[in-house]
C-alpha positions in Angstrom: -2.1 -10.7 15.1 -0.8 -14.3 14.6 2.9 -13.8 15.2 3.9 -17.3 14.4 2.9 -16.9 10.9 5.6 -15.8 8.7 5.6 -14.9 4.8 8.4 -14.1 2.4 8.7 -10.6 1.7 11.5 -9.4 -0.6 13.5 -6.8 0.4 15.6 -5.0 -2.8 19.4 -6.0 -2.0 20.5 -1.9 -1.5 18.0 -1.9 0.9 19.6 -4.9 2.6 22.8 -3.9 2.6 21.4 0.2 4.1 20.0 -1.6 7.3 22.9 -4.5 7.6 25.2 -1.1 7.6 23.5 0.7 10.3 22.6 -1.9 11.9 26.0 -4.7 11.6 23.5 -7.5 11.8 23.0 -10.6 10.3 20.2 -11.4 8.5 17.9 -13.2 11.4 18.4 -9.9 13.1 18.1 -7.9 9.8 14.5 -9.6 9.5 13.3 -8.8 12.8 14.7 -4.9 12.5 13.0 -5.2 8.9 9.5 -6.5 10.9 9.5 -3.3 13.4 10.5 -0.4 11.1 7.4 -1.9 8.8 4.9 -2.2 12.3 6.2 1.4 12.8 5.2 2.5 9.2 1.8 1.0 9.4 0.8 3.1 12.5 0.6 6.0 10.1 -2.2 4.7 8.1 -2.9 8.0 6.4 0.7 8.2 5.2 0.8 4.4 4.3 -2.3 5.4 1.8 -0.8 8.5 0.3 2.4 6.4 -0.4 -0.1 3.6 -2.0 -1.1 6.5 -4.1 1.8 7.7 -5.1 3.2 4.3 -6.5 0.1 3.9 -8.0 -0.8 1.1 -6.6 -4.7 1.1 -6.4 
């Protein structure tokens, strides 16, 4: 994985302020939190699908 290469992602603005709240970080910080907790999603493939799924996404 190319770690260097960066896209924009938008995050909904509740969500923002959930993690800035837990977390009292600022937003370069926020982003990297944001970064992990979607690397740790993605391990669970099967429940990354189901989600898919369930938002009707495919």
């Amino acid at each position: 994985m190319n770690r260097s290469r960066r896209t924009v992602v938008e995050v909904r603005d509740d969500l923002h302020r959930e993690i800035r709240k837990l977390a009292l970080l600022n937003d370069l910080r926020i982003y990297e939190l944001t970064n992990a907790i979607i690397e740790e999603a993605l391990k669970d493939q099967a429940k990354v699908k189901a989600l898919i799924r369930r938002l009707k996404m495919v």
